[in-house]
C-alpha beads as a LAMMPS data file, in Angstrom:
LAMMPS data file: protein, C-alpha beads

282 atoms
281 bonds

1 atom types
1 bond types

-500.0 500.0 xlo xhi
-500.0 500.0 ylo yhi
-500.0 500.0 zlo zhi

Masses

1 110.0

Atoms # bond

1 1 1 143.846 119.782 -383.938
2 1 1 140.238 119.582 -384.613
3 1 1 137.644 119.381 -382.148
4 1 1 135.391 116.230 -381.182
5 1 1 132.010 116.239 -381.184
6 1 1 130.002 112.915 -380.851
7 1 1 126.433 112.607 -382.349
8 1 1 124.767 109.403 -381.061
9 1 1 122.778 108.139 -384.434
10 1 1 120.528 105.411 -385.624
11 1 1 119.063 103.781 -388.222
12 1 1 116.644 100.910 -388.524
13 1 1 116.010 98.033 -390.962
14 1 1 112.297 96.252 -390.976
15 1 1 110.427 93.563 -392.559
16 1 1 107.240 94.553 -394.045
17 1 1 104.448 93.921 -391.397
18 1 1 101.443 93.328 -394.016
19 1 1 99.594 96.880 -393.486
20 1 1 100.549 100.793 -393.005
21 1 1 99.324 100.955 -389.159
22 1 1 101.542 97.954 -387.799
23 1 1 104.592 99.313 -389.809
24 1 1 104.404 102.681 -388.128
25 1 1 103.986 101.323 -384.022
26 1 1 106.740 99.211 -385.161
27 1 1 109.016 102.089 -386.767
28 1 1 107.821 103.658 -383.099
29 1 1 108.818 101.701 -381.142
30 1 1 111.946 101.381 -382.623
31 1 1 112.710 105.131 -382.099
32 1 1 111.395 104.794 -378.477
33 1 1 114.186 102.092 -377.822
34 1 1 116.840 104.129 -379.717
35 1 1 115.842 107.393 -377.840
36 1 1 116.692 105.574 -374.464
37 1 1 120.002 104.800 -375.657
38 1 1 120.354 108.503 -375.937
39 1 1 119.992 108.748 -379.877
40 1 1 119.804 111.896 -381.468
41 1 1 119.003 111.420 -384.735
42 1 1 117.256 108.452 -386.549
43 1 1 116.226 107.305 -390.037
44 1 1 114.096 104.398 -391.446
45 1 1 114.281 102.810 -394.987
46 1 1 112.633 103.867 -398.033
47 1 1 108.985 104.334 -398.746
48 1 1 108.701 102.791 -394.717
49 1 1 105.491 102.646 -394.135
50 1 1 104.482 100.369 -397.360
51 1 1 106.018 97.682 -399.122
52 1 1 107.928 97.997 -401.599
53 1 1 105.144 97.855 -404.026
54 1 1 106.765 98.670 -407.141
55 1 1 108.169 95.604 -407.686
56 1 1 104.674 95.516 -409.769
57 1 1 103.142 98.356 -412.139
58 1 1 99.609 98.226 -410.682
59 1 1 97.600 101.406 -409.910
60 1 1 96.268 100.024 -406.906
61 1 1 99.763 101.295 -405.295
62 1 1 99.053 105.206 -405.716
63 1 1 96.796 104.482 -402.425
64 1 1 100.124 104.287 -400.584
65 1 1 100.380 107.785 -401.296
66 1 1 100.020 111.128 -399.074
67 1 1 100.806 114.656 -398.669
68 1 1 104.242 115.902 -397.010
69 1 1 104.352 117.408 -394.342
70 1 1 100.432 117.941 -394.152
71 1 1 99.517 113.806 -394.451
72 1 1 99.018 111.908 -391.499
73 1 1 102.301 109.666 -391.265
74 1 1 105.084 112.929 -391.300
75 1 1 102.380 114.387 -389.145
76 1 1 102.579 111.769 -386.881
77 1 1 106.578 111.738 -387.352
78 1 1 106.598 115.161 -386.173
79 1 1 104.799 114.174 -383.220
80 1 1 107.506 111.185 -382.128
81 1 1 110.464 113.536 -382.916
82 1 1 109.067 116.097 -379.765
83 1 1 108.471 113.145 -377.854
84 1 1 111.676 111.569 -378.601
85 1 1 114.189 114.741 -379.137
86 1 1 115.288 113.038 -382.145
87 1 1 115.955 113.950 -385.561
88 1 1 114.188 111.877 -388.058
89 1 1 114.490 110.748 -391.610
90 1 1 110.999 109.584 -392.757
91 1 1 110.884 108.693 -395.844
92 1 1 107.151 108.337 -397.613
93 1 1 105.351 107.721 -400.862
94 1 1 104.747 111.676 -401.965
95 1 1 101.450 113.249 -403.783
96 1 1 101.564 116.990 -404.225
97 1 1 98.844 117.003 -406.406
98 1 1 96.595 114.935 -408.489
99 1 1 99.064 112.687 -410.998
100 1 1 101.991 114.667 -409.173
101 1 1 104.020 111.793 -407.094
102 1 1 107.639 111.615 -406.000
103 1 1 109.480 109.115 -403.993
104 1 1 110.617 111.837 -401.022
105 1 1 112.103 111.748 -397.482
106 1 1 110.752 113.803 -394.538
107 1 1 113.145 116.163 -392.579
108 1 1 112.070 116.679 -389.000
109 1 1 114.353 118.349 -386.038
110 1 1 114.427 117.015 -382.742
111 1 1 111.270 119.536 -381.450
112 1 1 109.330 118.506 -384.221
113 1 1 109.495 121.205 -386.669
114 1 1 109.168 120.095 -390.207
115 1 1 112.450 121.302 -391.874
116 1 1 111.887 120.222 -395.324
117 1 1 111.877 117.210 -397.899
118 1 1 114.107 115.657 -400.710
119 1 1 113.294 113.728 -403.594
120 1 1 114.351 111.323 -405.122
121 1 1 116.238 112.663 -408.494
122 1 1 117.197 109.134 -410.638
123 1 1 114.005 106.625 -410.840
124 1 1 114.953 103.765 -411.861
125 1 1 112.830 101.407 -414.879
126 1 1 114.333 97.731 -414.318
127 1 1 112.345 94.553 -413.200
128 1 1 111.277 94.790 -409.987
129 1 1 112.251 98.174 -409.905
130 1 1 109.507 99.763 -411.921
131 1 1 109.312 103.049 -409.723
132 1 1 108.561 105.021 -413.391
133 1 1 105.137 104.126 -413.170
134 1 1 104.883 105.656 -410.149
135 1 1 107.189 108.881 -409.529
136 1 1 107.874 111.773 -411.456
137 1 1 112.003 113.054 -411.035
138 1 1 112.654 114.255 -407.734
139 1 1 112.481 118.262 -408.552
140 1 1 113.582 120.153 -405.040
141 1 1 117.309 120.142 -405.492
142 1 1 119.786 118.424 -403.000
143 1 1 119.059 120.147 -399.888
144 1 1 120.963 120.106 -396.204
145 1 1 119.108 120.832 -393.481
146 1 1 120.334 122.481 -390.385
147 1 1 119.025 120.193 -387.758
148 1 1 119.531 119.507 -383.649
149 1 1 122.610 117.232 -384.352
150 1 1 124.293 119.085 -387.354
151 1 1 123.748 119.418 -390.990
152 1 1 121.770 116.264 -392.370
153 1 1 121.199 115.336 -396.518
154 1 1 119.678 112.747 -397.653
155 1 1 120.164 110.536 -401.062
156 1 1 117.774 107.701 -401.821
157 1 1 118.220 104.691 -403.088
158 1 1 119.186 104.738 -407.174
159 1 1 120.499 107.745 -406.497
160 1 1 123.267 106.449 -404.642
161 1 1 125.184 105.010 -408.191
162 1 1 125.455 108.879 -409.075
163 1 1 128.084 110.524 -407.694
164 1 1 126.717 114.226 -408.684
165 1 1 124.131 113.756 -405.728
166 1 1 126.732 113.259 -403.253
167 1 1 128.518 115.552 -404.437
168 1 1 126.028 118.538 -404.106
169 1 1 125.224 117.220 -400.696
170 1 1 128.852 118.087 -399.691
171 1 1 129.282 121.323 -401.105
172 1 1 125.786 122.455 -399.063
173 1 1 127.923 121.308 -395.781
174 1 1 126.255 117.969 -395.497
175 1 1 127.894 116.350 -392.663
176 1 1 125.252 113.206 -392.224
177 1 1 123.701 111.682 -395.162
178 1 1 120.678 109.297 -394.802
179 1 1 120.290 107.150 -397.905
180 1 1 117.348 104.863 -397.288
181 1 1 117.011 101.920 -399.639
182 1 1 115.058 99.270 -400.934
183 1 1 117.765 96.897 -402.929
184 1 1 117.967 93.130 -403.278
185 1 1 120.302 90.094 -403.542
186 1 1 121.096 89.688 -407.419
187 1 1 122.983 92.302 -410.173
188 1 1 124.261 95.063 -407.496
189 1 1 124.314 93.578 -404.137
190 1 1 128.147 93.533 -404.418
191 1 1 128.119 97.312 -404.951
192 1 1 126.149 97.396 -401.349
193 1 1 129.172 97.748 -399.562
194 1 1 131.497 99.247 -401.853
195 1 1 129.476 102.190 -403.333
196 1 1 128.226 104.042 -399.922
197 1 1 131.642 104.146 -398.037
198 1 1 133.486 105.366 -401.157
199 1 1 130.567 108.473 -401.554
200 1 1 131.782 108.896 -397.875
201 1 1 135.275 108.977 -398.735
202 1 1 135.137 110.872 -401.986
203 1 1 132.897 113.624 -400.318
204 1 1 134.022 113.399 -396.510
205 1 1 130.943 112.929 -394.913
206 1 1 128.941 110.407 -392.887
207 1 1 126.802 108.162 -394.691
208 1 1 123.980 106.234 -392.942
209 1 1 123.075 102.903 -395.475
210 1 1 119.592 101.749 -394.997
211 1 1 118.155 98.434 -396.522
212 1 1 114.629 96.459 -396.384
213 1 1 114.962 93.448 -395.058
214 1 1 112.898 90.404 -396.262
215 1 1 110.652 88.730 -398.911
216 1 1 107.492 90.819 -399.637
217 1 1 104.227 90.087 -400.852
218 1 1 104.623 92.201 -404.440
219 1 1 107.294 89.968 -405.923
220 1 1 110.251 88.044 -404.996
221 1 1 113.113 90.546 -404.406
222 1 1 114.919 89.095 -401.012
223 1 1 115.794 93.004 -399.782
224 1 1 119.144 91.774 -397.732
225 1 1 119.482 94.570 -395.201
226 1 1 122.973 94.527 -394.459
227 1 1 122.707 98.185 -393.444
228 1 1 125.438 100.518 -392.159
229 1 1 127.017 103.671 -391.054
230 1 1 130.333 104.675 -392.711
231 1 1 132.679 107.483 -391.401
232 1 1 134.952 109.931 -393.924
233 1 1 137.699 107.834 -393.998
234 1 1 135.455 104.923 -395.701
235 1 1 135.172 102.683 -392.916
236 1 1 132.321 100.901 -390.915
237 1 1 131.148 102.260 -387.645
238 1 1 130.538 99.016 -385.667
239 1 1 129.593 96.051 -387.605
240 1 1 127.146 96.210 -390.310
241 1 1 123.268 94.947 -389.635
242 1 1 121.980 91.097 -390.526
243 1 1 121.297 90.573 -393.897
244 1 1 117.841 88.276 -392.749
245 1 1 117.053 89.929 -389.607
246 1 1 115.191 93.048 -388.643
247 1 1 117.755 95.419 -386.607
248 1 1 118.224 98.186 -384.791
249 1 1 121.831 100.405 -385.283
250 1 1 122.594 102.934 -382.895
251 1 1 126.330 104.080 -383.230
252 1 1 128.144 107.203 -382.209
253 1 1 129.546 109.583 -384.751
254 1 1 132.603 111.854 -383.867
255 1 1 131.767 114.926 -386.189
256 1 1 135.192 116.466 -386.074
257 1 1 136.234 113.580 -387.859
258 1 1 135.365 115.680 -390.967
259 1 1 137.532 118.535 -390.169
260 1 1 140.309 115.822 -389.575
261 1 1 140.005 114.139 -392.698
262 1 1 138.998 117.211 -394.662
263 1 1 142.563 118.469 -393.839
264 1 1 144.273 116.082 -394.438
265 1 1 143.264 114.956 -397.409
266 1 1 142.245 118.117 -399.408
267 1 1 139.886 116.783 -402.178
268 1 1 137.732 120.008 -401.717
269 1 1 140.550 122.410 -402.233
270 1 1 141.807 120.145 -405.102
271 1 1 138.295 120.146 -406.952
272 1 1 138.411 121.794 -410.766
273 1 1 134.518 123.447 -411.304
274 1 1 136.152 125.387 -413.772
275 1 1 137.194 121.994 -416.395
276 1 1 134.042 120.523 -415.249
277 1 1 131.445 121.605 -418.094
278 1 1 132.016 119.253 -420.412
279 1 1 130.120 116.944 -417.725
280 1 1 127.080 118.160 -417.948
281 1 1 126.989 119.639 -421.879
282 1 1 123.994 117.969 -423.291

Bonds

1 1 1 2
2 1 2 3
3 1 3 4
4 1 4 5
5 1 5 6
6 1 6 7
7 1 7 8
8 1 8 9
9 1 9 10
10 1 10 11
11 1 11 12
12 1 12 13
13 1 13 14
14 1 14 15
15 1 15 16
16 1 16 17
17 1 17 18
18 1 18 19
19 1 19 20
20 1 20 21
21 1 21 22
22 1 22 23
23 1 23 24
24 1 24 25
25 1 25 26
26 1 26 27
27 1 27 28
28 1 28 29
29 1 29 30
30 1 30 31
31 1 31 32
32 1 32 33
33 1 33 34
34 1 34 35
35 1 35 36
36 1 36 37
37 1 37 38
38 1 38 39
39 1 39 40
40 1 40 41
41 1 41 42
42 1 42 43
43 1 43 44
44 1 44 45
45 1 45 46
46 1 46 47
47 1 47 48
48 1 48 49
49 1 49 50
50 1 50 51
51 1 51 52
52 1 52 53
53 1 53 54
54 1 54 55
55 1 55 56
56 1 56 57
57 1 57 58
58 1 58 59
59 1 59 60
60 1 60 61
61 1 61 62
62 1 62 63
63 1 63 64
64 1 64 65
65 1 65 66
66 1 66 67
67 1 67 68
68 1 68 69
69 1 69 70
70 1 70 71
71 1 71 72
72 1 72 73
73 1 73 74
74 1 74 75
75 1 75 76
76 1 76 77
77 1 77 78
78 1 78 79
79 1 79 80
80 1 80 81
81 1 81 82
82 1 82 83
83 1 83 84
84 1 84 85
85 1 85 86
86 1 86 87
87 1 87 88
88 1 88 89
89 1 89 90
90 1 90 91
91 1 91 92
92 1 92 93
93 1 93 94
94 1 94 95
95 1 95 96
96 1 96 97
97 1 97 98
98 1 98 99
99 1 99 100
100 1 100 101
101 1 101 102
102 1 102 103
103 1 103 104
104 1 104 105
105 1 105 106
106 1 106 107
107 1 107 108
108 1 108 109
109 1 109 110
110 1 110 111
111 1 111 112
112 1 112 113
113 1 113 114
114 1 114 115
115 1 115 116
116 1 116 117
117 1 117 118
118 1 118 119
119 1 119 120
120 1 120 121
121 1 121 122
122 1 122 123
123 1 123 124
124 1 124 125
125 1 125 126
126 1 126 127
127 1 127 128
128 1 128 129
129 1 129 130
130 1 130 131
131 1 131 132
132 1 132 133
133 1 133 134
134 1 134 135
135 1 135 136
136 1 136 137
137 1 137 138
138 1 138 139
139 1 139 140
140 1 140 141
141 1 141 142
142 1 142 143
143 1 143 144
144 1 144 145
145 1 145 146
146 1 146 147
147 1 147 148
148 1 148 149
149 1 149 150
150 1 150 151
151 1 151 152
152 1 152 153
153 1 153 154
154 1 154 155
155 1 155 156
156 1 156 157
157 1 157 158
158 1 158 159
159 1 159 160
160 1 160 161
161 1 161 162
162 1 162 163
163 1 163 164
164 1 164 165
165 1 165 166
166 1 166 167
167 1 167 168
168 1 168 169
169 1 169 170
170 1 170 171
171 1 171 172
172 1 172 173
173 1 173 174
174 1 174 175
175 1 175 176
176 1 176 177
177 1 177 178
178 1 178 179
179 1 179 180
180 1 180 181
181 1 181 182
182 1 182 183
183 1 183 184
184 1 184 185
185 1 185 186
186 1 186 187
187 1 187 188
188 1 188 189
189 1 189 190
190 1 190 191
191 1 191 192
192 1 192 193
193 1 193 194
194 1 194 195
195 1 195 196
196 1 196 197
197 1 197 198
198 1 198 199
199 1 199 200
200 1 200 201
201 1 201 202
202 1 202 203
203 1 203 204
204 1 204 205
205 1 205 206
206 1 206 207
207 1 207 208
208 1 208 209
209 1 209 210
210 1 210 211
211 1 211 212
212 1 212 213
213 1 213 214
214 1 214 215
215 1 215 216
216 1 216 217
217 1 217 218
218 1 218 219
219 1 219 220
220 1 220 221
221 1 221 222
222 1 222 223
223 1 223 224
224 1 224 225
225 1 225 226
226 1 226 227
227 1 227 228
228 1 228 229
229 1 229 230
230 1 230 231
231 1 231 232
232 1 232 233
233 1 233 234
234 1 234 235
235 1 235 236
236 1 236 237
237 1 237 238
238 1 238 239
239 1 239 240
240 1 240 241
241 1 241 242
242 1 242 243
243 1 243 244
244 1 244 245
245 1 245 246
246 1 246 247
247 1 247 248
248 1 248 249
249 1 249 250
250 1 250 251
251 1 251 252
252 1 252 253
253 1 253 254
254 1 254 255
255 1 255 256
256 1 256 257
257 1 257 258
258 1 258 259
259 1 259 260
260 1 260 261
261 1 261 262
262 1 262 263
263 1 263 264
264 1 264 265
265 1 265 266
266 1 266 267
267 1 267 268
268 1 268 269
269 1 269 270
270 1 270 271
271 1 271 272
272 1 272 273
273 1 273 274
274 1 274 275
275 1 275 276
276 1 276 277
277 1 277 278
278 1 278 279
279 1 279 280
280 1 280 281
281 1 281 282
């Protein structure tokens, strides 16, 4: 018999407000309503505090870009988390150093200690996708952070049509996995639904699917939203979000769930590392 433990989580999907200062209060405010439904840990869609600006290659973009943790959106991040006593997924358009940028996600615990950052491992190079021009391969692993609520990973975007992301995430003990997005109706949106809950299934984890939502001023990608949480077994928490509409998610995840399913279905002990080389022979 496993053991129940219920994490209240949320995730939000936004339209694009027109500048970086708006986008935050509203990203704010939306964590201030979640916290008073008693969330505990919260995550907002990729690159949130910009549009999605590489539906062009113009260098005009790289002024989107700021340091993590030490710029002044994670900073103020940090901030809302102790206010809040959430956990929060924030994730930003990265510069380390001068030509050094990466598409990354903030990691902040519910007293607002900065825990860490992934990113982003698989850019993709497609129209209206051109995030090549403007990020370098994510570098820092596939870390799991050990946060208020539990152990939390995060996968963005592209990455989520590799399954050796997922994967990883698992074997560190991810129990949550945040994978904010940016995708839009055309070639994949059929894979929307399909590809998140069976990462969940195949790796026995929660998986928290985060999508824009919206026509932007950069191009003409309609980002559909659509977003979702999806428990080990594969299925929906609660309905997924609009695919038009800006929306606020707040469902409660029964942790032991993973123990259950884990169990029962045994795909960890049944992994084979040692025939798995061939895989990743150049």
């Amino acid at each position: 018999m496993t053991d129940s433990r219920v994490v209240r989580a949320a995730l939000v999907q936004a339209k694009w407000t027109g500048d970086t200062a708006s986008m935050i209060d509203v990203h704010e405010s939306y964590a201030r309503a979640a916290a008073e439904q008693g969330t505990k840990v919260m995550g907002f869609q990729e690159v949130f505090n910009a549009p999605y600006f590489c539906q062009v290659q113009e260098s005009e973009h790289y002024r989107w870009a700021e340091p993590v943790p030490n710029g002044p959106t994670v900073q103020r991040m940090q901030a809302l988390a102790r206010e809040t006593g959430m956990v929060l997924v924030v994730p930003v358009f990265e510069v380390e150093d001068s030509g050094f940028y990466y598409n990354t996600a903030a990691v902040i615990d519910a007293d607002g200690t900065f825990l860490g950052k992934y990113r982003k491992h698989h850019i993709p190079q497609v129209k209206g996708f051109w995030e090549k021009f403007y990020f370098r391969p994510g570098n820092l692993g596939w870390p799991v952070f050990d946060t208020a609520v539990g152990r939390v990973g995060v996968y963005i975007c592209y990455d989520r049509h590799f399954p050796e992301g997922w994967r990883a995430l698992g074997l560190a003990g991810a129990q949550i996995v945040y994978n904010p997005s940016a995708t839009s109706r055309g070639l994949s949106a059929y894979l929307w639904k399909l590809e998140q809950p069976a990462a969940a299934v195949a790796n026995e984890y929660f998986i928290a699917a985060i999508n824009r939502v919206g026509v932007e001023e950069y191009g003409d990608n309609d980002f559909y939203g659509t977003s979702y949480f999806v428990d080990p077994r594969g299925q929906f928490v609660g309905d997924p979000a609009s695919d038009s509409d800006e929306e606020l998610v707040v469902r409660d995840l029964d942790l032991g769930m993973i123990d259950e399913v884990r169990q029962q279905w045994a795909f960890y002990r049944d992994r084979r590392p040692d025939a798995y080389g061939p895989l990743v022979e150049s």
